[in-house]
C-alpha positions in Angstrom: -98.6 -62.0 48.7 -94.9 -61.8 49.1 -95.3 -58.0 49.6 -97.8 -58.4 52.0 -95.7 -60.8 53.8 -92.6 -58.1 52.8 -94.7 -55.2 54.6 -95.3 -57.6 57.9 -91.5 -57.5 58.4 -91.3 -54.4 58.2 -93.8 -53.7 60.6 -92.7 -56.2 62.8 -89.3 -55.1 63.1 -90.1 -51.6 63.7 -92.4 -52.6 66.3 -89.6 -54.2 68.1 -87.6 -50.9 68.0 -90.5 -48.6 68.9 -90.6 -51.0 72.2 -86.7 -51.3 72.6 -86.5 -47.0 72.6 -89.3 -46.8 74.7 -87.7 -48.5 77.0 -84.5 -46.8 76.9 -86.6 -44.2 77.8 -88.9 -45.0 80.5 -86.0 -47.1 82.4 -83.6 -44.2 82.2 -86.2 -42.1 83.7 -87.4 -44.1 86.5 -85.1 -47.0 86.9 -86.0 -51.2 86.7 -88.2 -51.1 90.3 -90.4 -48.6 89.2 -91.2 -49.2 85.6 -93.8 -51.3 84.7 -94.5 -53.4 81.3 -97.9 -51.1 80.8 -95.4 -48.0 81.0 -93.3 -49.2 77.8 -95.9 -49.9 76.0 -97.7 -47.0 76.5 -94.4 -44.8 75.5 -94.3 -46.6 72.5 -97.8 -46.3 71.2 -98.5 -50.1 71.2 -100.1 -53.7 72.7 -98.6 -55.0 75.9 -99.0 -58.1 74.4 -96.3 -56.7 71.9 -93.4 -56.4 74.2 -94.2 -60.1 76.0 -94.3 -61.3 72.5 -90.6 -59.5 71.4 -89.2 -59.6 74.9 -91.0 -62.1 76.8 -90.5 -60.2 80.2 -89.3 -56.6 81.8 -86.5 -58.2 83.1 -85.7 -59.8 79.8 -85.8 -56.3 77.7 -84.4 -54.8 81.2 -81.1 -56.9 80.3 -80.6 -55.6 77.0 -81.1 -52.4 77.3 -78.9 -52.2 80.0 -76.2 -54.5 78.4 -76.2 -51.8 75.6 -76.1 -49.0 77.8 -72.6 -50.8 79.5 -71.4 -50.9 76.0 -72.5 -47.2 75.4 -70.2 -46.2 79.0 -67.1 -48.7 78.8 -67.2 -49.2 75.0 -65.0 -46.0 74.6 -62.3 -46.9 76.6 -61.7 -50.6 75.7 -60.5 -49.5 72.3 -58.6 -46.6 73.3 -57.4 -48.4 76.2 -56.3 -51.4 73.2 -54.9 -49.9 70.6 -51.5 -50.7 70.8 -50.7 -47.7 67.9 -50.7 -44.7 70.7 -48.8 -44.1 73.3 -50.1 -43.4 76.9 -50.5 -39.9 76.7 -52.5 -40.1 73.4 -54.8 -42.7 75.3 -55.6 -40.5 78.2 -56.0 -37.7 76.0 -58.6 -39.5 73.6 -60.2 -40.8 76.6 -60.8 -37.9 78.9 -61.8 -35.8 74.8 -64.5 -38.4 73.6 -65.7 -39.6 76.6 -66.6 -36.3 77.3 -68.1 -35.8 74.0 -70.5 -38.8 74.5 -71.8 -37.9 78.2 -72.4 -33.9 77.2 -75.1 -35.9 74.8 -76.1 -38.6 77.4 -76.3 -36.8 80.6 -78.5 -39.7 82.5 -76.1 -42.4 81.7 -73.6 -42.0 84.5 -76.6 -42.0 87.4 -78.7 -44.9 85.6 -75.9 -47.1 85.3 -74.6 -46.9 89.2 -77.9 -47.4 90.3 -79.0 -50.1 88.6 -75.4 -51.9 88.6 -75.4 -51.6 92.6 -78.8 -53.6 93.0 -76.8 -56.5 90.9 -73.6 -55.7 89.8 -72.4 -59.4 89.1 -75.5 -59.9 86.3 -73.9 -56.4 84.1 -70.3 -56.4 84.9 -69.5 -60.0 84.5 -71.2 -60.2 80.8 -69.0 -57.4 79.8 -65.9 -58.8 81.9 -64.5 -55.3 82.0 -61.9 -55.9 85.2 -60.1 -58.8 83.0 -60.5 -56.3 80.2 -58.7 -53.8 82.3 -56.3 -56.0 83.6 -55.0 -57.2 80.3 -55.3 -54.3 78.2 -52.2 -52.0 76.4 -52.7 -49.3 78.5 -52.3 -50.6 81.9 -49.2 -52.0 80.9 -48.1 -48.8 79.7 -48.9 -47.5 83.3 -47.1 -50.1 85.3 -44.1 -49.1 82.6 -44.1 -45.6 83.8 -45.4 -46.3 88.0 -44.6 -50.4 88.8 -44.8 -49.2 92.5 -48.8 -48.2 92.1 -51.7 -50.5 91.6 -52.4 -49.4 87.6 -56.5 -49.3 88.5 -55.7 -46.3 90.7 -55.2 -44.4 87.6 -58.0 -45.8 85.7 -60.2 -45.4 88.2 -59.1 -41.5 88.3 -59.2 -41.1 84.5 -62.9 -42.5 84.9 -63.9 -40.6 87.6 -62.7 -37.2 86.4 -64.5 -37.6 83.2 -67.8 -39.0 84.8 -68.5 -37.6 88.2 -68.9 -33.8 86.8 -71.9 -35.3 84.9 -73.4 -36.9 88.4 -72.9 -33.4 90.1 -74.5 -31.4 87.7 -77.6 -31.4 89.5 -75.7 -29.9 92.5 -73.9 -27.7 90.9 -77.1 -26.0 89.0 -78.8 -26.1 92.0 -76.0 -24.1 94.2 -75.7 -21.6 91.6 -72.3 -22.6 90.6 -73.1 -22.9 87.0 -75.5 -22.8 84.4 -75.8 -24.5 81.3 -73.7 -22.4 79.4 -70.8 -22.1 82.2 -70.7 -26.0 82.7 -70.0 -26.7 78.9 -67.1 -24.5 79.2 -66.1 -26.4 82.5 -66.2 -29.5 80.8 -64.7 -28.8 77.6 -61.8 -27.2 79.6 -61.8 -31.0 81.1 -61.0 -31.9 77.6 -57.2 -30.8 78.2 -57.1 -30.4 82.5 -57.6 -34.4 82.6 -54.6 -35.7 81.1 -52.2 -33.3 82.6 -53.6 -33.9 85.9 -53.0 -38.0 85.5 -49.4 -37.2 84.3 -48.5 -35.1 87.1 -50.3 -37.6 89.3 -47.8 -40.5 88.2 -44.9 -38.4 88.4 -45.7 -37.9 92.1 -43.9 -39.5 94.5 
């Protein structure tokens, strides 16, 4: 009896996941408006009455899936951007290195997050509180050490977008010709070092 009950569990729980990466999946592909409950559980092999059971709602599994996919973006930076043990250049260079590493293996991430944030950005942003996060952290007051004259979020908004919008281009840049597959992993592991020399010489301009 108690292994029946043992094996239920198990199945349960891996139910739960099977509906939880599904959705990762669909709503990466086609965004909150256009996915429907049916759609997840089809991906994921199982009931529709599974995922109202687990999740109650779309917009209820919609939450956290993206609430984990914010953590997947900004959780980098925060504890980089924290640790009090480096010094700024160290920062920006592990910034601009593994945030790099984690968008050449989650290409979407950039695109689904700005379009789903726009529809409702105070729902996202606010759980994660990632301006006061900003505002307070080690590393912007190492940059208003080195540029008190400059708003500090000018140059995280830089370090962001350098690392990010490459990913959002790609598209573009296939599509012109400009590079393939092969030629865009060099690009952006040249990134790797380009980045934090670029900041540094922008807060050295005056």
């Amino acid at each position: 009896m108690a292994k029946k009950k043992e094996k239920e569990i198990i199945a349960d729980a891996s139910a739960e996941e099977k509906l939880k990466e599904a959705a990762r999946k669909v709503f990466t592909q086609k965004g909150y408006a256009a996915t429907r409950t049916r759609d997840i559980a089809e991906e994921a092999g199982l009931n529709i009455a599974l995922l109202n059971y687990y999740f109650r709602s779309k917009e209820k599994l919609f939450e956290i899936i993206m609430l984990e996919k914010l953590q997947q973006l900004f959780g980098i930076i925060i504890p980089l951007a924290n640790d009090p043990s480096t010094n700024l250049d160290e920062k920006l260079k592990a910034i601009a290195s593994e945030y790099i590493d984690m968008l050449s293996s989650n290409e979407n991430l950039p695109l689904f997050i700005l379009n789903e944030i726009r529809t409702n950005p105070e729902r996202f942003v606010s759980k994660m509180q990632i301006t006061k996060i900003f505002s307070d952290s080690v590393m912007v007051k190492q940059i208003k050490e080195k540029r008190p004259d400059i708003n500090p979020m000018h140059f995280v908004i830089n370090i962001l977008g350098m690392v990010v919008f490459p990913f959002i281009a790609k598209p573009i840049l296939f599509t012109s010709g400009q590079v393939d597959s092969k030629a865009f992993g060099v690009l952006i592991n040249e990134r790797k070092k380009l980045i934090p020399l670029w900041i540094k010489a922008i807060m050295k301009a005056k």
